[in-house]
C-alpha positions as CSV (number, residue, x, y, z in Angstrom):
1,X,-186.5,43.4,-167.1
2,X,-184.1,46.6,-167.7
3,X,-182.5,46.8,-170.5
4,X,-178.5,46.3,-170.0
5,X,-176.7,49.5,-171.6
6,X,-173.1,49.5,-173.4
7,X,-170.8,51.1,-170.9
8,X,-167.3,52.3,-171.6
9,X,-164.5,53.0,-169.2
10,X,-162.9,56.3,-169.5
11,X,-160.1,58.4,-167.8
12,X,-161.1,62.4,-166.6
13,X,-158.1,65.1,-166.1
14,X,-157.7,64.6,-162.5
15,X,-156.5,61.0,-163.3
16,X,-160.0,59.2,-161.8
17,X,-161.7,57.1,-163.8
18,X,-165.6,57.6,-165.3
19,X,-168.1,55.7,-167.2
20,X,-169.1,56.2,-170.4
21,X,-172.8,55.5,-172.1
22,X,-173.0,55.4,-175.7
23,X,-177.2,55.4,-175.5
24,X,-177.2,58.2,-173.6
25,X,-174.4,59.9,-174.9
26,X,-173.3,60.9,-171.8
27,X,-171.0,59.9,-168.7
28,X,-171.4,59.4,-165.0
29,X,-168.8,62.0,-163.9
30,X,-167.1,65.5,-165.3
31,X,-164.6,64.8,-168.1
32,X,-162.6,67.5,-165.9
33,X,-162.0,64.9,-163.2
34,X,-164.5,62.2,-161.2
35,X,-163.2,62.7,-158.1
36,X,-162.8,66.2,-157.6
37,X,-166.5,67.4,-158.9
38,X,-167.9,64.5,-156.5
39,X,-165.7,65.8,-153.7
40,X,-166.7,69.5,-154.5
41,X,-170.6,68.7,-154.9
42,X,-171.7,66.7,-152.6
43,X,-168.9,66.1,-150.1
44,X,-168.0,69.7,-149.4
45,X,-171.0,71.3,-150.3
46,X,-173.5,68.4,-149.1
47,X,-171.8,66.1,-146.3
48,X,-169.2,69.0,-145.0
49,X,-171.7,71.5,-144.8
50,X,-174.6,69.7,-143.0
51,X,-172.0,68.7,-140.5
52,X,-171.0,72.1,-139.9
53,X,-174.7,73.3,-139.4
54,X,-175.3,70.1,-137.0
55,X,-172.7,69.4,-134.9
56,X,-174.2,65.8,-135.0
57,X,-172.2,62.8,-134.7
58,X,-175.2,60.7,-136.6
59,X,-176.3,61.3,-140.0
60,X,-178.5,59.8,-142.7
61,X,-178.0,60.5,-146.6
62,X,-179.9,59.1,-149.7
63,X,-178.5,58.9,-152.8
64,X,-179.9,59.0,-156.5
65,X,-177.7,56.9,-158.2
66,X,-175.6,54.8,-157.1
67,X,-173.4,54.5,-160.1
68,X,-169.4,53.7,-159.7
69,X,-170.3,53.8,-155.8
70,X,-167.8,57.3,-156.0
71,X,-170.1,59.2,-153.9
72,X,-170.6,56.3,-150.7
73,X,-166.6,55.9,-150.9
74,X,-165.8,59.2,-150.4
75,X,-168.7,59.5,-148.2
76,X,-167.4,56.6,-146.3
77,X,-163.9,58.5,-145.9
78,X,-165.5,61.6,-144.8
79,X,-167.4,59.5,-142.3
80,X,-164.4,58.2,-140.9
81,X,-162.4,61.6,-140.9
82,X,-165.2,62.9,-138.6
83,X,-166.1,60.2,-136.4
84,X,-169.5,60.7,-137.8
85,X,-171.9,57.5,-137.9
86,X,-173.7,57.6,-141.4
87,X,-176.8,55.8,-142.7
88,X,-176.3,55.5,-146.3
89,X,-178.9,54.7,-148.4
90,X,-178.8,54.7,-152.4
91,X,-181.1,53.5,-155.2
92,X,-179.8,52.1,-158.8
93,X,-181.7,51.1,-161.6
94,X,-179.1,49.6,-163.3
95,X,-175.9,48.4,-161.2
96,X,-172.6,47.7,-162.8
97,X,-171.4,44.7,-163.1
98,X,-168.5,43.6,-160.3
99,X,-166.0,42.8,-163.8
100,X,-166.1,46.5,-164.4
101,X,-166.1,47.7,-161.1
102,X,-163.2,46.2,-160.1
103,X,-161.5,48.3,-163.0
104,X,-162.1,51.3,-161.6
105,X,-159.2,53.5,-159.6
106,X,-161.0,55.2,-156.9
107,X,-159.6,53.7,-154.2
108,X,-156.4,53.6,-155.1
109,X,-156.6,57.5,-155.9
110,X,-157.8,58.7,-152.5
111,X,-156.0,56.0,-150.5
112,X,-158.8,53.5,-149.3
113,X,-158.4,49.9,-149.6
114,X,-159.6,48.5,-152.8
115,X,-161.5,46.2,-150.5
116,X,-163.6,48.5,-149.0
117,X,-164.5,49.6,-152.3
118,X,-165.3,45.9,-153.5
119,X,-167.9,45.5,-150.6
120,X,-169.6,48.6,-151.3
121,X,-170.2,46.9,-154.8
122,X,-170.4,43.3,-154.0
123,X,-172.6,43.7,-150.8
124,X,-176.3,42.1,-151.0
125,X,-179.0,44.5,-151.8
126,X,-181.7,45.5,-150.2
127,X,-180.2,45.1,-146.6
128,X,-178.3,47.5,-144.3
129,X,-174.9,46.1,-144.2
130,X,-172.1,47.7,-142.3
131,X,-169.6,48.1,-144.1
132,X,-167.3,49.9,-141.8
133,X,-167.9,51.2,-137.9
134,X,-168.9,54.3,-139.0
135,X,-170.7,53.5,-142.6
136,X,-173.7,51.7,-143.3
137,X,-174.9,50.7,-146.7
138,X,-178.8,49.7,-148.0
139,X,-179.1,49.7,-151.5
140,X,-182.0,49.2,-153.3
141,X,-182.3,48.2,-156.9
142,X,-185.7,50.1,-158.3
143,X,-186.5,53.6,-160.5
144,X,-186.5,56.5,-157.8
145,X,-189.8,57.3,-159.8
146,X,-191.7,54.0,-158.1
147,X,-189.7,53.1,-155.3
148,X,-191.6,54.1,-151.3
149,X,-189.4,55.3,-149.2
150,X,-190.7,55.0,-145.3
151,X,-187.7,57.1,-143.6
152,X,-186.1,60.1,-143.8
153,X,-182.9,61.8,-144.1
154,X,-180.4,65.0,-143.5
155,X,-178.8,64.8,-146.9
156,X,-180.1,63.5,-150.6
157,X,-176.8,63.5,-152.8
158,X,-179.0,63.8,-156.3
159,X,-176.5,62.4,-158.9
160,X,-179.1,61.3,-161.6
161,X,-177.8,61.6,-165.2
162,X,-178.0,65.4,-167.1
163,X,-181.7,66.9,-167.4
164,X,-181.2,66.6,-171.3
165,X,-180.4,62.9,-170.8
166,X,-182.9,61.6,-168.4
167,X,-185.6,64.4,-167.7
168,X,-188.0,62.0,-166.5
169,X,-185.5,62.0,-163.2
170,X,-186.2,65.7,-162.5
171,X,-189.8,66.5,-162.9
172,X,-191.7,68.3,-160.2
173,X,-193.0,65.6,-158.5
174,X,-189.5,64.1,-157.9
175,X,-188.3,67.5,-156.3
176,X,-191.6,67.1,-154.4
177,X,-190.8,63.4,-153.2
178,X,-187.2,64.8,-152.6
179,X,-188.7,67.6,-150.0
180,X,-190.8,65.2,-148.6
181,X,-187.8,62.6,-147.5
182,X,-185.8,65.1,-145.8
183,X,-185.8,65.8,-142.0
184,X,-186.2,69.6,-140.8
185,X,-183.5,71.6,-141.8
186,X,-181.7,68.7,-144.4
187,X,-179.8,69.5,-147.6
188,X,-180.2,68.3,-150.9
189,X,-177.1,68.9,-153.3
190,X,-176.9,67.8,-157.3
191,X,-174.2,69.2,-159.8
192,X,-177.1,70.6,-161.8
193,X,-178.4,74.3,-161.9
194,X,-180.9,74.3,-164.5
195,X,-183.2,77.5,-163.9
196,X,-186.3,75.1,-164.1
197,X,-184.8,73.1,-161.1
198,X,-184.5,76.0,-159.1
199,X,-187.9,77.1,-160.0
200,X,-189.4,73.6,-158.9
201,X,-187.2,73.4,-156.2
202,X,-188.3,77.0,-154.7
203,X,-192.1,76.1,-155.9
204,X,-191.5,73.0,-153.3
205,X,-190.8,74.7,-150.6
206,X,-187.1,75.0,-150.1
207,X,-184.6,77.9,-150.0
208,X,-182.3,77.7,-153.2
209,X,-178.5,78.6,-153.6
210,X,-176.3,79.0,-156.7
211,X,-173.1,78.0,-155.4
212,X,-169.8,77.4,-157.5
213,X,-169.6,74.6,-159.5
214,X,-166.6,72.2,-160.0
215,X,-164.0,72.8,-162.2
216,X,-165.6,72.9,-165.8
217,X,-168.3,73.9,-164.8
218,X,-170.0,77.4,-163.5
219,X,-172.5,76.3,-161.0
220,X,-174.2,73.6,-158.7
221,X,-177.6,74.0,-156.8
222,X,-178.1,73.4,-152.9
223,X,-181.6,73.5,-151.4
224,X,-182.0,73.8,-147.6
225,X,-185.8,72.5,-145.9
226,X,-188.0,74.4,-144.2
227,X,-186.3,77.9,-145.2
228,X,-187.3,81.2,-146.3
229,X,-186.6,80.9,-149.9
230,X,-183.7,83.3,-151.2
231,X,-181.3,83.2,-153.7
């Protein structure tokens, strides 16, 4: 059984609360603001820019870690916003508990009902659930190092915990499993740009960008399939 971690409930400088992990010494989100550096990573530069590169009105995203469920609300917005259907699938090795969830202010700070947010936390695991018309959830409770994954996707929102925290999370072989679970042409998008990510991530196969990071921090990596690899 995993072991259950100390968390501690903060507030970042856009307002939006975080989580806090003593053991790790380390949090879930920027201290510069939850919400914008999850908006600015993997909405805009994930979600917004597959869109504009597909035209599709059907997409499928996996997510490494699910977290505070940040990432699937806004994702759930967006979704809504652009009359796009989306698949959502994420995997969490440790969920929080529904006590502390229902402390956090997400909803509240991008105008979504607090509902919505409390199904996206309280909804079984392991099953596709619809959550909304346009948003399905399937969340699976398992390491991303063991877990078989039998589909693919267009987008993989990487949102594991800092390479000097949890290196185990991005070896090789993960970036490997990563290109292997995306359909032709899919995106993955983290926060990180570690140059030995961008190595392994080039080594894989995909084509690499530095983009801008979110506020407080310089940069952020995207990775595009089946590429030439560029900078």
């Amino acid at each position: 059984m995993a072991k259950k971690r100390e968390i501690r409930l903060i507030i970042t400088e856009d307002g939006s609360h975080s989580l806090e992990v003593p053991e790790l010494d380390e949090t879930y989100h920027s201290s510069h603001g939850a919400i914008q550096e999850s908006n600015h990573v993997f909405i805009k530069n994930g979600l917004d820019y597959w869109a504009a590169q597909n035209q599709k009105k059907k997409l499928s995203i996996f997510e490494v870690g699910f977290g505070t469920g940040l990432n699937a609300l806004l994702t759930l917005q967006k979704g809504e916003q652009l009359n796009t259907k989306i698949d959502y699938t994420s995997i969490e090795l440790y969920p929080l508990d529904a006590e502390l969830t229902s402390k956090l202010n997400y909803a509240e700070q991008i105008g979504v009902e607090q509902a919505v947010f409390k199904q996206l936390h309280g909804c079984v695991w392991e099953e596709s659930i619809a959550i909304t018309s346009h948003f399905n959830l399937h969340k699976i409770k398992a390491s991303f190092q063991e877990v078989l994954i039998d589909t693919t996707f267009d987008i993989i929102y990487y949102d594991a915990f800092a390479p000097s925290k949890q290196p185990d999370m991005w070896k090789y072989k993960l970036m490997e499993k990563c290109f292997e679970m995306l359909n032709p042409n899919g995106v993955f998008v983290t926060y990180s740009a570690k140059g030995q990510l961008k190595r392994d991530l080039k080594q894989v196969g995909f084509m690499v960008e530095s983009l801008q990071g979110p506020p407080g921090k310089f940069e952020m990596v995207r990775a595009t399939k089946n590429m030439k690899n560029e900078v």
